[in-house]
matplotlib code that plots the C-alpha trace (Angstrom):
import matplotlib.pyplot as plt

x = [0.0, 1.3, 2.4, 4.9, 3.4, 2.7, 4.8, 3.0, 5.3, 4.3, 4.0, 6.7, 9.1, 8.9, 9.1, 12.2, 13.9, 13.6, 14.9, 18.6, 18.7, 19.8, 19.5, 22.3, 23.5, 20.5, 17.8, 16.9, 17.4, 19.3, 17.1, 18.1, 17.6, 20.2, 22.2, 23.5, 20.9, 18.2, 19.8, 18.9, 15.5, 14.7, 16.4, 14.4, 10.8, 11.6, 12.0, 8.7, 7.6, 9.2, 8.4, 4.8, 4.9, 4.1, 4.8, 7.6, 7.5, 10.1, 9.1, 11.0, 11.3, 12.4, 9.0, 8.4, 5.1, 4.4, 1.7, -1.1, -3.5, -4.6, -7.0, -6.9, -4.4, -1.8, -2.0, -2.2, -4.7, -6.8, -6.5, -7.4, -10.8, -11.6, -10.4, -7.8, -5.5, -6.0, -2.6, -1.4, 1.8, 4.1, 7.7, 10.9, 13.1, 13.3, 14.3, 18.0, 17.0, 13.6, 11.3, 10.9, 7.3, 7.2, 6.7, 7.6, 4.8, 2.3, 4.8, 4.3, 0.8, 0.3, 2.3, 0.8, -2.5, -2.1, -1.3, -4.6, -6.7, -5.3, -5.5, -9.2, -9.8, -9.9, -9.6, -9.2, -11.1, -9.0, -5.0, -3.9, -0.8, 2.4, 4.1, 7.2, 7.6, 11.1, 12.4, 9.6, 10.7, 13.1, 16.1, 19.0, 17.6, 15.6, 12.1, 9.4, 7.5, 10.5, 9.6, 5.2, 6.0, 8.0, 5.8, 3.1, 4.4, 4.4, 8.2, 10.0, 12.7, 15.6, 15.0, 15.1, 17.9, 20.2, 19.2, 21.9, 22.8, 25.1, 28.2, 27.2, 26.1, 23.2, 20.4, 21.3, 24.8, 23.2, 20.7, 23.9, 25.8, 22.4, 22.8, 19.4, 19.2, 18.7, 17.7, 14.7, 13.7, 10.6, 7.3, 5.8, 1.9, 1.4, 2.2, -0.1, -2.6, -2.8, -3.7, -7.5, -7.3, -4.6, -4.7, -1.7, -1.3, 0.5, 1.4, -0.1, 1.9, 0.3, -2.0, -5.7, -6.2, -4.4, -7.1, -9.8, -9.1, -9.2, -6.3, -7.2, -8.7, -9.7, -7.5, -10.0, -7.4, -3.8, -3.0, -1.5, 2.5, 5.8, 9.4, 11.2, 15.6, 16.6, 19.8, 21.1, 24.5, 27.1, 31.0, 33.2, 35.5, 37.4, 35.3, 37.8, 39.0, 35.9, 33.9, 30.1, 29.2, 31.3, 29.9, 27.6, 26.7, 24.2, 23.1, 21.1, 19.0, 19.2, 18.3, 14.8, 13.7, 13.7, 12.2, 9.9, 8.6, 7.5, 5.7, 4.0, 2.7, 1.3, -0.5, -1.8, -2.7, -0.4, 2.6, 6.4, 9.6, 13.1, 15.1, 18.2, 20.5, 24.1, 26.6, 29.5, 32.5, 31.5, 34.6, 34.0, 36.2, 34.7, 31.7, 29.0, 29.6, 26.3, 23.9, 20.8, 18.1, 14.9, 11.5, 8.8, 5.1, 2.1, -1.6, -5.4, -6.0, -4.5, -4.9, -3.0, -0.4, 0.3, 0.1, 2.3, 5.2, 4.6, 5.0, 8.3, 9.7, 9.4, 11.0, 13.6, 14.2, 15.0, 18.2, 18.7, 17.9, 16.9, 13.9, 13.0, 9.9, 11.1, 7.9, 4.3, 1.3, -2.0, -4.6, -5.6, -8.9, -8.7, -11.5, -15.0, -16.6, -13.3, -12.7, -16.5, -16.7, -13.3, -14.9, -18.6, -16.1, -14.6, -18.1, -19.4, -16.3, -15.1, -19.2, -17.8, -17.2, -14.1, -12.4, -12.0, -8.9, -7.0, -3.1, -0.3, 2.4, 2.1, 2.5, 2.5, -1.1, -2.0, 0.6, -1.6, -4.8, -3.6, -2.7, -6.9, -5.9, -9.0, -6.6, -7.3, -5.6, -5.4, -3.9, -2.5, -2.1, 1.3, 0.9, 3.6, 2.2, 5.8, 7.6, 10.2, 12.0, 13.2, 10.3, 7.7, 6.3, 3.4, 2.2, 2.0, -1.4, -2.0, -0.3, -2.3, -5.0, -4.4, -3.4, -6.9, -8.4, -6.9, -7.8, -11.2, -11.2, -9.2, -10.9, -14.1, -12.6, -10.9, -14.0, -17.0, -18.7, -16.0, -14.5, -13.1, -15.7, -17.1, -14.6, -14.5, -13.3, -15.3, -12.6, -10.8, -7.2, -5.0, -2.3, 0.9, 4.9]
y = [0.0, 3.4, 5.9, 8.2, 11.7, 12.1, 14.9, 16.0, 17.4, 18.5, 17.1, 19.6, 19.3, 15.8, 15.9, 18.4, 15.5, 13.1, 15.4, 15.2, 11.0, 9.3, 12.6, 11.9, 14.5, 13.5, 15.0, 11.3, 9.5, 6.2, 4.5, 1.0, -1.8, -2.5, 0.0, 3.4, 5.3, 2.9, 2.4, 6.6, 6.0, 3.2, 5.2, 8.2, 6.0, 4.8, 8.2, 9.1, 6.4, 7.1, 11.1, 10.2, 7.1, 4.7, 1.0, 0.0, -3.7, -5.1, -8.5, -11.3, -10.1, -6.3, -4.6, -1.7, -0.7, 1.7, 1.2, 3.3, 1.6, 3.2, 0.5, -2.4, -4.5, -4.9, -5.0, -9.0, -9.5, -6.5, -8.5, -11.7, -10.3, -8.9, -6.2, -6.7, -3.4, -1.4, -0.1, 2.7, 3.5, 2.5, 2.1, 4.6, 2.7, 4.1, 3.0, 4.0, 7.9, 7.7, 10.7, 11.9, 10.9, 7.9, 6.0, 8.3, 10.4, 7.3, 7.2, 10.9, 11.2, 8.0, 10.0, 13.2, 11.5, 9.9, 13.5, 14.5, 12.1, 13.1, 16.8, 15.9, 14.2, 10.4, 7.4, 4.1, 1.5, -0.5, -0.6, 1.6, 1.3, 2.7, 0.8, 0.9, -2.0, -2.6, -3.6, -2.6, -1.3, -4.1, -2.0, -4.4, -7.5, -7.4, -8.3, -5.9, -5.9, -8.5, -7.4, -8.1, -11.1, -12.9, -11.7, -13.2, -16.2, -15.9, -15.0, -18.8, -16.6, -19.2, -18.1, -14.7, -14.9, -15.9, -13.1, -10.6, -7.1, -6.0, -6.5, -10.3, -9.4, -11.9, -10.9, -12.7, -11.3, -7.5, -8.6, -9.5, -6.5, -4.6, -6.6, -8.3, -12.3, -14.1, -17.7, -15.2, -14.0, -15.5, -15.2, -13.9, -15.2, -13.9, -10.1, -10.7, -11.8, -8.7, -6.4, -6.6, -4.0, -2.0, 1.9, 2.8, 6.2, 6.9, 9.4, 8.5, 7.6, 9.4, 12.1, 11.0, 13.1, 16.1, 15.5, 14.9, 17.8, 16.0, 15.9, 12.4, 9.3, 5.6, 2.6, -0.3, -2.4, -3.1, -4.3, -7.6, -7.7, -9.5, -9.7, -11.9, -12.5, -13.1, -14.8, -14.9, -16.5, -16.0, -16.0, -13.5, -12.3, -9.5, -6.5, -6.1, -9.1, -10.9, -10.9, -10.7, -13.9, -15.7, -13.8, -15.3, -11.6, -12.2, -8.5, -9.2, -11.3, -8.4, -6.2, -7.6, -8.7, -4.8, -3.9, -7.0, -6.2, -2.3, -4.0, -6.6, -4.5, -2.0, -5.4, -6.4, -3.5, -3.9, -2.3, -3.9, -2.3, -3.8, -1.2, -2.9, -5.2, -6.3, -7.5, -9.9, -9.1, -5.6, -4.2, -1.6, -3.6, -7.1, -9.1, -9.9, -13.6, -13.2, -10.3, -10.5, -8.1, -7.8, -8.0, -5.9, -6.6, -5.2, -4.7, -4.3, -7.3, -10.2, -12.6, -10.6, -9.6, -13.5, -14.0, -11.0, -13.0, -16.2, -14.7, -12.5, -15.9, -18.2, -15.0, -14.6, -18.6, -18.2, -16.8, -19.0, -17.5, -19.1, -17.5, -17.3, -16.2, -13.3, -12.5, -12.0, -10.9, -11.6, -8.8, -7.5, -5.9, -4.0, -5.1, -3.6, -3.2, -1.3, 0.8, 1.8, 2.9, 4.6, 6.4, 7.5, 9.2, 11.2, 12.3, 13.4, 15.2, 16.5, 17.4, 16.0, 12.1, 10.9, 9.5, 5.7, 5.0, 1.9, 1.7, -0.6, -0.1, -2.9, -2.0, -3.7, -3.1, -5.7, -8.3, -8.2, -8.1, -11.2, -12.6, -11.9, -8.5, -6.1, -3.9, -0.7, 2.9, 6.1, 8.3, 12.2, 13.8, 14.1, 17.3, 16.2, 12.6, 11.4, 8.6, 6.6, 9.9, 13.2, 14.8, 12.8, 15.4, 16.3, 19.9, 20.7, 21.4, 18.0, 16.6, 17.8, 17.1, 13.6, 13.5, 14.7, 12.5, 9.5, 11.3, 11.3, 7.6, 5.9, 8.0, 6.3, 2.7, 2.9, 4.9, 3.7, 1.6, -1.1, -0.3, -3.6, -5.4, -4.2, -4.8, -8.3, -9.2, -10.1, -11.4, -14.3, -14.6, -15.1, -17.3, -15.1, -16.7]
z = [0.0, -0.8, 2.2, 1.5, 0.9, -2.7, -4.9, -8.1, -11.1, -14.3, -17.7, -18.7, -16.2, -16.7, -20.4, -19.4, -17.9, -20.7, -23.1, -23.4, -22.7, -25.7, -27.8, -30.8, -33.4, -35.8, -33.7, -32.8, -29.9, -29.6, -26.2, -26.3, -24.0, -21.4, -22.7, -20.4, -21.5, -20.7, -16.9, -17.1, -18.0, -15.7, -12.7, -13.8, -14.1, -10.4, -9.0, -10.6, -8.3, -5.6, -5.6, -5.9, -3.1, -5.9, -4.9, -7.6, -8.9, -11.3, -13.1, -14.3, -17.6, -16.7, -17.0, -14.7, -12.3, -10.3, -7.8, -6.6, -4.1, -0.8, 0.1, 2.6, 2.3, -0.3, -3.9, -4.4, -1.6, -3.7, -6.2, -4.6, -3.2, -6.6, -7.5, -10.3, -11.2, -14.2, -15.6, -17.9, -19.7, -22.6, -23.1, -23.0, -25.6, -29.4, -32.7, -34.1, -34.4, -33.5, -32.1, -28.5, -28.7, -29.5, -26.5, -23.7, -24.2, -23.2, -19.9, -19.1, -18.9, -17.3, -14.2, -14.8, -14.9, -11.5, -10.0, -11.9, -10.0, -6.9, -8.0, -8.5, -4.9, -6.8, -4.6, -6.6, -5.9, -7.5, -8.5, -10.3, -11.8, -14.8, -16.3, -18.5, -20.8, -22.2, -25.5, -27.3, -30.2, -30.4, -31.8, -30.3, -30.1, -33.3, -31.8, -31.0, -27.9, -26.3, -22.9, -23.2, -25.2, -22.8, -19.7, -21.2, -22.8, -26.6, -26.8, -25.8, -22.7, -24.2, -27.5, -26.2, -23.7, -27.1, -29.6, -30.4, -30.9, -33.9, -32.1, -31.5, -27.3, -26.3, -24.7, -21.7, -21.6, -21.9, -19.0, -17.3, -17.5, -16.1, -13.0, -13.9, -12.8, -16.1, -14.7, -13.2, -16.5, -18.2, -18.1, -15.1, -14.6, -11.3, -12.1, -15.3, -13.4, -11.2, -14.5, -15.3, -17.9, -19.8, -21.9, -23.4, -24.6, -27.4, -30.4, -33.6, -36.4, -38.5, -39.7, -39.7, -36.4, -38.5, -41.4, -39.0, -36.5, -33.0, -30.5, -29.4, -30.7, -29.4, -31.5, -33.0, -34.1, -35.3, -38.5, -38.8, -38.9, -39.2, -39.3, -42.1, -42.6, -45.5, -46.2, -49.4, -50.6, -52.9, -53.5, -52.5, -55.4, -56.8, -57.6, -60.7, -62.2, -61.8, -65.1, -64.7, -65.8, -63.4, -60.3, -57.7, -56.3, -53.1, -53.5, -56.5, -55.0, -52.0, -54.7, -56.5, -53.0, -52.0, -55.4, -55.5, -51.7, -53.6, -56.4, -54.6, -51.7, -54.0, -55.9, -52.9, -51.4, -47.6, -47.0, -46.8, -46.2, -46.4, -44.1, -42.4, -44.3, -43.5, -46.1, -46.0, -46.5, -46.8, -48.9, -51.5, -53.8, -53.0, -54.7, -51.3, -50.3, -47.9, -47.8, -45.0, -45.3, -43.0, -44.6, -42.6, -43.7, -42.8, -43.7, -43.5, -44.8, -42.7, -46.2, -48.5, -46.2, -45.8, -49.7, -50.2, -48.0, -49.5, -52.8, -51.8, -49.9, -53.3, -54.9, -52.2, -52.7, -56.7, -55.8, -53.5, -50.3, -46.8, -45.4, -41.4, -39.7, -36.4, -35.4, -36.4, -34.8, -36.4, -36.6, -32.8, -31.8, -28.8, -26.8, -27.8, -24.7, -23.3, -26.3, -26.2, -22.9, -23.6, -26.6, -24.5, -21.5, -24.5, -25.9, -22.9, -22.1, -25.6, -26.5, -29.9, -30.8, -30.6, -34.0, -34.1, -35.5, -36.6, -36.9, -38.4, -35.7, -33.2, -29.7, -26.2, -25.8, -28.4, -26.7, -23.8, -25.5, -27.4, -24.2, -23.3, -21.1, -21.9, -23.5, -25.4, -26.8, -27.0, -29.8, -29.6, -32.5, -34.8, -36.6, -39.0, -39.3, -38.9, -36.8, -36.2, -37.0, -35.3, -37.2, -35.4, -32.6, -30.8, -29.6, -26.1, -26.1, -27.5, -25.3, -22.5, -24.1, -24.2, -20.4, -20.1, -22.1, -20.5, -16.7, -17.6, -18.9, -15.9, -13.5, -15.0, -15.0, -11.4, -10.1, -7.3, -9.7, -9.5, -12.7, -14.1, -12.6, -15.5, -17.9, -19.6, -23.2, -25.6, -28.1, -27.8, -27.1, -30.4, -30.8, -31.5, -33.4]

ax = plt.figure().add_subplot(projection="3d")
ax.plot(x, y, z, "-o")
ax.set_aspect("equal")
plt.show()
């Protein structure tokens, strides 16, 4: 149970804070997991905690909470009698020069919204709690959401514990270094089980809020999505002395995968992107004995976006390449009856209805609503429509706006009338690669 005398801050001065960590010459910010700068934004997501007498819980995996409950007893015997915890937040980890926004912002105003409540004489009567989930992006390890998918199960923790970063460090050699126990890690049932309902807050990526002029809009769904390697081989040679026909070059198969993955998503009507690739040996002057590039696919339409993959792998194989499935997430509906009630606070508060948006970035709101976690969103608006970039950004106003807007809905779900006694999901758990 929370004591210590609560000290409210504001959205700025905590946006302030996170400013300058990870800030590279770009305008981007390099946030990675179990790096320096993520230690900085760990230690800085615990004082939050602290300052505001917030019970802080690490899991096994890493993941970050920050407690509010002022009822009897402790937070598991709450939940025990009923009365399951409904949590807010996001992550603090980017993309290699990603925006500020992107993530932190869902952090922010899940603490300026507890200092809201209290501003506003709330007593939950149920848990309330942040959280910040790590790895999400996936930047080091090179799977998305690492941190919800091994809580929850649908990341295997010994396949996770031996991915590795660039310079060839394992997962369980960074969570080493961080002072973290890796025969802990794994997935962690019992804090799952203390979360009956999760709204992330986050920046849209991109500009149907701008078109549709509203600050803040409730998610339906995320678009099915994956991660694909490609290896293709080849011979290293002289990049002068070799004639043409005697060349087995892996960047040409590199080469009409990148072009094929344009055509065929424009066919099919999805989206793919080939946007890291590393090539062996890697000499100006030398033909590529082994290029590896990542597919990422994603669409409206869970059918062709499967097609489109199956097509580009059969493609990919012509030249010879070998073709392994990273990740992919099926399409995720946020629950309905969360998202609904979500949308009716915003009505009566806005006077105006709130947009209904669907999105094709994957998040760890729809790892826990695939895990069966009523899980829904909220978007603020990106006046540039930009992300995964230093142009992504958000105006202040919006911002607050969006702290608002998620006040008003979590005041509703943690409020007299039981709140998640109310909130059950109506769609079925997915399985999730």
């Amino acid at each position: 149970m929370s004591t210590a005398a609560p000290t409210p801050r504001t959205f700025d001065a905590m946006w302030a804070d996170l400013e300058p960590v990870g800030l590279v010459a770009s305008g981007g910010y390099r946030r990675f997991a179990w790096t320096a700068e993520d230690h900085v934004l760990r230690e800085w997501f615990a004082q939050e905690a602290r300052r505001r007498g917030l019970d802080l819980t690490t899991d096994r995996v890493g993941n970050q909470w920050a407690w509010w409950w002022d009822g009897p007893g402790t937070v598991d015997e709450a939940v025990a009698a009923g009365r399951k915890g409904v949590v807010i937040g996001s992550h603090l980890d980017s993309v290699p020069d990603g925006g500020a926004f992107d993530g932190p912002l869902g952090v922010v105003s899940s603490f300026a919204v507890v200092d809201r409540l209290r501003a506003l004489g709330v007593r939950p009567e149920v848990p309330l709690a942040v959280a910040n989930f790590v790895d999400e992006e996936g930047a080091r390890f090179g799977i998305a959401c690492a941190g919800s998918r091994v809580l929850t199960g649908q990341l295997d923790r010994d396949r996770a514990l031996g991915l590795a970063d660039a310079d060839g460090t394992t997962m369980a050699e960074a969570l080493r270094a961080a002072g973290r126990d890796v025969d802990a890690y794994g997935p962690d049932p019992e804090t799952l089980g203390r979360v009956g309902a999760f709204v992330e807050l986050h920046v849209e990526q991109g500009r149907a809020l701008v078109d549709l002029g509203a600050p803040v809009a409730v998610a339906s769904d995320i678009w099915p999505h994956g991660r694909w390697r490609f290896d293709f081989p080849g011979e290293a040679n002289h990049a002068g002395t070799t004639r043409l026909e005697d060349r087995r070059d892996a960047m040409l198969g590199y080469a009409d995968l990148v072009l094929g993955a344009r055509h065929v998503a424009t066919r099919r009507g999805c989206v793919a992107t080939v946007g890291k690739v590393l090539v062996e040996p890697g000499g100006v002057n030398a033909i590529p004995s082994r290029v590896t590039g990542w597919l990422d696919a994603r669409g409206a339409d869970e059918e062709e976006v499967v097609a489109m993959v199956e097509e580009l792998t059969a493609r990919g194989q012509e030249h010879g390449a070998t073709v392994t499935r990273e990740s992919w997430t099926p399409t995720t509906r946020f629950d309905r009856g969360l998202s609904e009630r979500l949308r009716r606070v915003l009505d009566s508060d806005e006077e105006v209805s709130a947009p209904v948006l669907g999105t094709g970035a994957g998040h760890d709101a729809g790892i826990l609503a695939t895990a069966g976690v009523p899980s829904a969103m909220l978007f603020v608006r990106n006046p540039t429509g930009v992300s995964h970039s230093p142009e992504e950004h958000a105006e202040r106003d919006d911002c607050h706006a969006g702290v608002e807007a998620l006040a008003a809905c979590v005041a509703d779900l943690v409020g007299p009338a039981g709140a998640t006694s109310q909130v059950t999901s109506d769609d079925a758990p997915r399985e999730q690669a």
